[in-house]
Every structure is written in structure tokens, then in C-alpha cells.
C-alpha positions as CSV (number, residue, x, y, z in Angstrom):
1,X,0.0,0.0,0.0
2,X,1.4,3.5,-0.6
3,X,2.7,5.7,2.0
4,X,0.7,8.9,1.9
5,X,3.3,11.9,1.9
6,X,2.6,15.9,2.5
7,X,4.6,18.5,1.0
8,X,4.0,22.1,1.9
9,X,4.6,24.8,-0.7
10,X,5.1,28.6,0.0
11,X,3.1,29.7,-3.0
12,X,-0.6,29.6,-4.5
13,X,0.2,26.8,-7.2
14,X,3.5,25.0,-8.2
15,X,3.7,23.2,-11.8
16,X,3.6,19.5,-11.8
17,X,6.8,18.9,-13.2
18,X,8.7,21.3,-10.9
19,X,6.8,19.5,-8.1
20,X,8.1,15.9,-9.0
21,X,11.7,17.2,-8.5
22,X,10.6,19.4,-5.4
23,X,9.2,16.7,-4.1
24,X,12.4,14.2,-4.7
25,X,10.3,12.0,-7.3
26,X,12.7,12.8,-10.3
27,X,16.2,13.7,-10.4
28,X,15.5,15.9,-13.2
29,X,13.4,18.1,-15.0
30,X,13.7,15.9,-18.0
31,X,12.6,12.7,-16.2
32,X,9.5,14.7,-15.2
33,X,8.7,15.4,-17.7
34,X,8.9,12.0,-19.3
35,X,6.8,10.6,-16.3
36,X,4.1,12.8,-16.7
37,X,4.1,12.7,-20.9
38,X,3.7,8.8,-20.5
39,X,0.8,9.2,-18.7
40,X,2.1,7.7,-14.9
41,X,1.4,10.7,-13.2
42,X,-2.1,10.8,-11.4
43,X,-3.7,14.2,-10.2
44,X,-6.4,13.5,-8.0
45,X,-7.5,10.3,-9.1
46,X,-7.3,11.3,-13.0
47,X,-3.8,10.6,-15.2
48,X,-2.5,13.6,-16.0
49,X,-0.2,14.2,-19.3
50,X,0.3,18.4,-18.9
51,X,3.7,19.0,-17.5
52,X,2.7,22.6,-16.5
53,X,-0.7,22.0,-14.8
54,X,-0.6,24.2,-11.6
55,X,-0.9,22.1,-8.5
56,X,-2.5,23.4,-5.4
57,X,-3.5,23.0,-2.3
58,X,-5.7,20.0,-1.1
59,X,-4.4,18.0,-4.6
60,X,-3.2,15.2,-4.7
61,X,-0.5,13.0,-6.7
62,X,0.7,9.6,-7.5
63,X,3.2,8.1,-9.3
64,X,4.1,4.7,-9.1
65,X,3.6,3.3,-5.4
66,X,4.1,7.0,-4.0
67,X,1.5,9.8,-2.9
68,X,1.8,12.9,-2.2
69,X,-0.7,15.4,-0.7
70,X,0.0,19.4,-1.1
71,X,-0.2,21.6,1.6
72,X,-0.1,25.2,1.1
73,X,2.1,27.4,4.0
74,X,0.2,30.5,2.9
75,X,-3.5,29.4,3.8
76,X,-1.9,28.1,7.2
77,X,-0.3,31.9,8.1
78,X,-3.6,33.7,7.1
């Protein structure tokens, strides 16, 4: 079973890709963007294939056997 994960991010969105690397998924921008272009990156439940889709708070990723919620810092200061 997959080991649910939170990572907290100090703006309103972050793009997918950069958040696979953020996040320690990928070692590379390139390899993100390969995951996500074969289609093994899920965003909330649905696979996703945009590189650049803006990820927010409350969403939710998978790739592979890993899962990753998003927390935003912001919303937790206001």
C-alpha cells in the first residue's frame, strides 16, 4: 500500500513537473517530464499528461507506489 506523503509549498500553485523534482520523485526536469508525458502521473485520481498544470493546495499526486498530498504554508499563516 502507498505511503501517503505531505509536501507544503510557500506559494498559491507549483507546476507538476517542478513538483516531481521538489518533491524528490525525479532527479531531473527531464525525467518529469517523461513521467508525466507517458501518462504515470495521477492528479487527483485522474492521469494527467500536462507537465505545466498548476498544482494546489488539497491535490493530490501519484506516481508509481508514492503519494503525495499538497499543503499550502500560505492558507496556514492567514
Amino acid at each position: 500500500m502507498a505511503k501517503q506523503e505531505i509536501v507544503r509549498i510557500h506559494t498559491e500553485f507549483i507546476k507538476l513537473d517542478s513538483l516531481l523534482k521538489f518533491a524528490g520523485l525525479c532527479d531531473t526536469g527531464g525525467f518529469a517530464k517523461e513521467l508525466v508525458q507517458q501518462g504515470q502521473v495521477k492528479v487527483n485520481g485522474e492521469v494527467c499528461t500536462m507537465r505545466g498544470k498548476k498544482i494546489r493546495s488539497g491535490d493530490i499526486i501519484s506516481v508509481d507506489k508514492y503519494t503525495i498530498r499538497i499543503e499550502s504554508e500560505t492558507s496556514e499563516s492567514a
